[in-house]
DOMARVEX-524710 format. One record per residue (C-alpha): x, y, z. Coordinates in steps of 0.5 Angstrom, whole numbers, padded with zeros to 4 digits, always signed. Layout:
% residues N
XYZ...
This chain:
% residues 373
-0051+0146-0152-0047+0142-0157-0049+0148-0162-0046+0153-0157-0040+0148-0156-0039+0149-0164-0039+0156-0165-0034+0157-0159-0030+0153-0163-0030+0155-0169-0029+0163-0166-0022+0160-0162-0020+0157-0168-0021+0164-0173-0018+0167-0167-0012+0163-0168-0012+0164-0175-0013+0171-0175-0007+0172-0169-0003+0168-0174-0003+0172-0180-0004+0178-0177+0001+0177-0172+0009+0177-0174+0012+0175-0167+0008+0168-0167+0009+0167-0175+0016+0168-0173+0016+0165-0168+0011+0158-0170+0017+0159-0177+0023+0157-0172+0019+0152-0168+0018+0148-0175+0025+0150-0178+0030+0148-0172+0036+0144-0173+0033+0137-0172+0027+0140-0177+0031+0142-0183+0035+0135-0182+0028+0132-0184+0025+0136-0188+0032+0136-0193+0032+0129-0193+0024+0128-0194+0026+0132-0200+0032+0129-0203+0028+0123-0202+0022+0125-0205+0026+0127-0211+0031+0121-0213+0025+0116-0211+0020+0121-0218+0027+0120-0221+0027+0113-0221+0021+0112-0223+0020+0116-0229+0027+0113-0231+0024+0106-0229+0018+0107-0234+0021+0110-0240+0027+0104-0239+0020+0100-0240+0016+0103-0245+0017+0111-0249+0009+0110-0248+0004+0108-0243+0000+0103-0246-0008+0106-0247-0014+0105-0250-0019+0111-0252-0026+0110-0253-0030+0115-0258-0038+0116-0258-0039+0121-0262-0044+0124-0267-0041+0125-0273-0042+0127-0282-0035+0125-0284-0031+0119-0281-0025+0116-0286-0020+0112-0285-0014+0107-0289-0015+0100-0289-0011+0095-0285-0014+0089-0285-0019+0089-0292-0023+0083-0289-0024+0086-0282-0026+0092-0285-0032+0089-0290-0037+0093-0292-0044+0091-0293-0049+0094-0298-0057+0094-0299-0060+0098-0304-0056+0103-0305-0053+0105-0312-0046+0106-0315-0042+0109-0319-0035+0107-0321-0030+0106-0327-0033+0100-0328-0038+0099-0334-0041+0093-0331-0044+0096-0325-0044+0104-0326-0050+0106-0324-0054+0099-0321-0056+0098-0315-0053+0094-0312-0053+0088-0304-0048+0084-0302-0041+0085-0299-0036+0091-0302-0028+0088-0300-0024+0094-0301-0017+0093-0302-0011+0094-0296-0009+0101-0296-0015+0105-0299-0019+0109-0296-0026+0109-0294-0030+0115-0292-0037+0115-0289-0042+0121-0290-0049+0123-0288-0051+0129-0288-0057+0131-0283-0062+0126-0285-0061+0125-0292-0057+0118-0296-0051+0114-0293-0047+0116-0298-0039+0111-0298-0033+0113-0301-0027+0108-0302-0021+0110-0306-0015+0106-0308-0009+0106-0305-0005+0109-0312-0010+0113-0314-0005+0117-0319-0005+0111-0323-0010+0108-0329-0014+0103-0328-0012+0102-0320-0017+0097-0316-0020+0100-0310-0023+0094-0308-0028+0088-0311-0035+0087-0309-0038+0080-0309-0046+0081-0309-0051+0077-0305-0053+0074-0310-0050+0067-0313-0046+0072-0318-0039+0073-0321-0034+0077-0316-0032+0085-0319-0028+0089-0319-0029+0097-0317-0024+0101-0322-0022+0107-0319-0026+0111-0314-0032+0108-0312-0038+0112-0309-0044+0109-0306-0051+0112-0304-0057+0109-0301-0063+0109-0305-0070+0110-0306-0071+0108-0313-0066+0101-0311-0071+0100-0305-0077+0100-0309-0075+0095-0315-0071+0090-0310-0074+0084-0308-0074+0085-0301-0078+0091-0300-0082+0090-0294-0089+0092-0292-0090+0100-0288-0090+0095-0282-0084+0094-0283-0078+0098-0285-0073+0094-0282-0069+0092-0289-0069+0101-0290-0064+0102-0285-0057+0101-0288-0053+0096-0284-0048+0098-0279-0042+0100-0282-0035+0096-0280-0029+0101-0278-0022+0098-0278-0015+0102-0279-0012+0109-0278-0018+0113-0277-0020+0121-0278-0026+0123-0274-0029+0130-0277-0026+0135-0282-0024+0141-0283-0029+0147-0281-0032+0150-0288-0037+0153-0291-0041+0151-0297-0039+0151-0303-0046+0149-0307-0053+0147-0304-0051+0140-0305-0047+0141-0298-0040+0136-0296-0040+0131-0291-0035+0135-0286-0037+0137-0278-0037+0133-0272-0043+0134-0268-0042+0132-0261-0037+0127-0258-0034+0125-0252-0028+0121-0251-0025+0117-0245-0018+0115-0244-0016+0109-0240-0009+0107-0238-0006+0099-0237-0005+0099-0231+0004+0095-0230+0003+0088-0227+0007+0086-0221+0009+0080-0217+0008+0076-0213+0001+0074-0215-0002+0073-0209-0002+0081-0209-0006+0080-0214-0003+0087-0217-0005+0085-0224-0005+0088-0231-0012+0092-0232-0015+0098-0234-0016+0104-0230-0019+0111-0232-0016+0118-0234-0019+0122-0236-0026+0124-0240-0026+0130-0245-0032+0133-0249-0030+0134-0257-0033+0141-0259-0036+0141-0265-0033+0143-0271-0026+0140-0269-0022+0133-0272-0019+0128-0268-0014+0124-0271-0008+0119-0269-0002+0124-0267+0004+0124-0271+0010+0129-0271+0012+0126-0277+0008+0124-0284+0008+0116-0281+0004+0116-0275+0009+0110-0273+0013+0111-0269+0019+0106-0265+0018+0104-0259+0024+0102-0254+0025+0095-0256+0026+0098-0263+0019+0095-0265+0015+0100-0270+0008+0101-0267+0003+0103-0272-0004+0106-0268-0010+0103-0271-0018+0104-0270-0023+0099-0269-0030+0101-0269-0038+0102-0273-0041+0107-0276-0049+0107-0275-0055+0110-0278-0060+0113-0274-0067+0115-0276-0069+0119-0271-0062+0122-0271-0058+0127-0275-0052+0124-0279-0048+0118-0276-0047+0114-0269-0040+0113-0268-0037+0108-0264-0029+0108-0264-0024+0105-0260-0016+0106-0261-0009+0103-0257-0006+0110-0261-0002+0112-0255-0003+0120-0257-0009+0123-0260-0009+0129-0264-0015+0134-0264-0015+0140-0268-0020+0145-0267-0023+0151-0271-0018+0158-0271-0012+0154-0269-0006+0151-0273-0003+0147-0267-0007+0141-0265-0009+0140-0258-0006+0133-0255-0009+0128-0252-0005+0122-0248-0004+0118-0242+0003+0120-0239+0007+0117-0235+0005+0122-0231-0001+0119-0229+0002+0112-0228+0006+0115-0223+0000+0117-0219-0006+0113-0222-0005+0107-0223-0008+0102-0218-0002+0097-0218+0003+0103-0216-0002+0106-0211-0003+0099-0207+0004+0099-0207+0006+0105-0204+0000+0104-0199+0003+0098-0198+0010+0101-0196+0006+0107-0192+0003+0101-0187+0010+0099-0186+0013+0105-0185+0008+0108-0180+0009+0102-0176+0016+0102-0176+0015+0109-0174+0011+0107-0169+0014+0102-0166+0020+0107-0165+0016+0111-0162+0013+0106-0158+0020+0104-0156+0022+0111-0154+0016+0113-0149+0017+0106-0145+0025+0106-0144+0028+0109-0137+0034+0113-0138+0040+0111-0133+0041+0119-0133+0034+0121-0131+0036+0121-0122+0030+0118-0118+0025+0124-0116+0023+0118-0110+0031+0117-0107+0032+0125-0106+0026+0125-0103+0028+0121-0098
């Protein structure tokens, strides 16, 4: 019976529609009943208000902030990963049996374990191609000028701290392992396995798509990877709301293979001013990891950079990737509670008009009973 009862409903309501659409005389007809006078009223000033309230608050915003404050996360499989050093001390590197080659005669060519320092400034860059050695660039900052320090490395070993002269190159070794104190049994390849690398300043993940120009290939392509984007949500009073400042998500994007994805920049400085007349510089903060059972490196990034550029093969422009305000408009928990908040009053102020309307008597309404009589 229910069954029956559901599919004459549903042949009305297509009746209807079809009679809507294919009926000019009740389409007109529905339109004039929807656009009276009173109507238009409503709808005019629904739309104005709806207008001046998106004005409002895109200006509200940009007053506040020329960004939304973001935070991306990055997991990606990746060859290459490069970046320029913000903090040296953060961005230590630790080195086991592995082998050098620099400027300096005194550790050209040694292997070498202990900790590499590199200076503010320069440039590291992680590689692994496939499954073959971990190989780490650091080149100095002013690296036109002669004799210029990339950074110093400080062996584990009680012994004297070096400085690495001019680019420095870095690539784990079978030989270092066999002739280190620390080689362990067949059970155990613990000490192998290079230790996980730290990743602190303005970051590149991936480079450029090229072909090979010898058999030795270059660390260059981004595998696999996917990026998240999360927003600061703005903090509002009174705290009894509790309408605090949290991270609410925005969007989640796979990274194609072959791209690069970088901190945006309109400019050759990735700083840009802020509002307030502040710079803000984009930094990157992370790991790079040897797998054993996966090709080239695990990376695992996150950025405060507000826009993020990701540059993909057969294409100059990059595609650009960022909260907007926008997204905090319609998204963010602290706005969105509020307009539920203002949407609860506004029904029941509706509703109470309503109510008030259908209850009063009007004097000019006559008495059907007094007629009567």
């Amino acid at each position: 019976m229910k069954i029956k009862e559901l599919s004459q409903t549903c042949i009305h309501a297509w009746n209807a529609l079809r009679s809507f659409f294919l009926r000019p005389a009740r389409r007109k007809r529905f339109i004039r009943l929807v656009l009276k006078k009173e109507h238009k009223h409503r709808l005019a000033v629904f739309l104005v208000f709806g207008i001046v309230f998106l004005a409002v608050m895109f200006v509200f915003f940009h007053a506040i902030s020329s960004h939304v404050q973001s935070v991306s996360q990055v997991s990606a499989l990746a060859e290459r990963v490069e970046f320029e050093v913000t903090q040296p001390r953060l961005a230590a590197i630790p080195v086991r049996q592995m082998r050098i080659a620099t400027g300096d005669p005194a550790l050209d060519g040694n292997c070498i374990d202990g900790l590499i320092l590199p200076v503010l400034n320069a440039n590291v860059i992680y590689g692994r191609v496939g499954y073959g050695p971990l190989s780490i660039r650091i080149g100095p900052p002013d690296a036109d000028q002669p004799n210029a320090i990339a950074g110093v490395f400080e062996p584990e070993s009680n012994g004297k701290v070096l400085s690495l002269k001019g680019s420095a190159y870095i690539e784990t070794d079978a030989s270092c392992a066999r002739n280190s104190a620390q080689v362990q049994s067949s059970a155990d390849l613990v000490t192998s396995i290079p230790l996980p690398l730290p990743i602190w300043g303005k970051a590149k993940i991936g480079s450029e798509f090229k072909g090979m120009k010898s058999s030795d290939p270059e660390p260059t392509l981004l595998l696999s990877g996917q990026i998240r984007v999360s927003a600061r949500a703005i903090e509002l009073p009174p705290q009894f709301l509790e309408m605090r400042a949290t991270l609410y998500p925005v969007t989640t994007l796979d990274l194609p293979v072959g791209s690069r994805l970088e901190a945006f920049a309109a400019s050759k400085n990735s700083s840009s001013l802020d509002n307030d007349g502040t710079t803000f510089l984009s930094n990157w903060w992370g790991t790079a990891y040897v797998d054993s059972e996966k090709p080239a490196l695990n990376i695992e990034l996150a950025t405060d950079t507000p826009k993020l550029a990701l540059y993909r093969p057969n294409r100059h422009e990059p595609d650009v990737i960022e909260a907007s305000h926008l997204n905090q408009v319609f998204e963010d928990p602290n706005l969105v509670k509020l307009y539920k908040l203002f949407g609860v009053f506004a029904l029941a102020a509706a509703i109470s008009g309503w109510s008030l309307k259908a209850f009063e008597r009007s004097p000019d309404v006559p008495n059907k009973d007094a007629d009567n009589k």
